[in-house]
Residue, then its C-alpha position, 0 to 999 in steps of 0.5 A: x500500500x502506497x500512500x502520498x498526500x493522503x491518497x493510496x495509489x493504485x499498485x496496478x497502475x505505471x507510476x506515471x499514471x498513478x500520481x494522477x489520483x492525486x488532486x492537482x496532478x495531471x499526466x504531464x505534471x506527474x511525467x515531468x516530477x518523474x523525469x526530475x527524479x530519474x524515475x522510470x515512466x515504465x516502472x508499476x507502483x508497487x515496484x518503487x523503492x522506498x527511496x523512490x518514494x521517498x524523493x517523491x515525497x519530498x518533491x510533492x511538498x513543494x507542489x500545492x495539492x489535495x486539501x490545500x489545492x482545493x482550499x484555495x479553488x474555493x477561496x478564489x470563488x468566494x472572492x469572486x463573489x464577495x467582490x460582485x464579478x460576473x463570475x462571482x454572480x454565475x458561481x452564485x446562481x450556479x450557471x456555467x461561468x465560462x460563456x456557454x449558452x444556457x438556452x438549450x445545453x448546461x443540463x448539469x447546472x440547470x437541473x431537469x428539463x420542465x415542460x410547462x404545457x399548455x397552460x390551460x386547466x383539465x376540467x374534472x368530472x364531477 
């Protein structure tokens, strides 16, 4: 079992893949920390050595992730809004921020379809 930042990466997994379950590290973040560290693309999770990890530790202490990454993603949201920008606005609403119409796509912001009808009552037999 191996565990950085709070996370247990998948043994399965090539190395370069795996740090990518950890929030804030995409594909060519994780390829490059590898690269710096002469540690193989190649090499499967549960092949690192401890002293493998080891430097992986210590490098991911220098790069914002997990807690601290989303920490600060909400706080510059909520700045947003404190201040009245139009994004602040769009987050608050909860509507798509970047530009997107909203009269026929944005579903997952939006909610449901609803249809209203025709308006008119149905009449009730009595």
């Amino acid at each position: 079992m191996v565990r950085l930042c709070g996370v247990q990466l998948p043994m399965e997994k090539r190395a370069e893949v795996g740090l990518t379950y950890i929030h804030g590290i995409g594909r060519s973040l994780s390829r490059s920390i590898l690269n710096e560290l002469n540690i193989s693309l190649e090499k499967k999770v549960k092949d690192l050595s401890e002293e493998d990890l080891a430097k992986l530790r210590d490098a991911l202490t220098k790069i914002r992730t997990e807690g601290d990454l989303r920490r600060k993603i909400q706080m510059d949201v909520k700045r947003l809004q404190d201040i009245g920008s139009y994004k602040g606005y769009r987050h608050k609403k909860r509507l798509p921020v970047r530009g997107q119409r909203t009269k026929t796509n944005a579903r997952t912001k939006r909610g449901r379809r609803v249809t209203m009808g025709s308006g008119r009552k149905a009449d009730t037999k009595t």
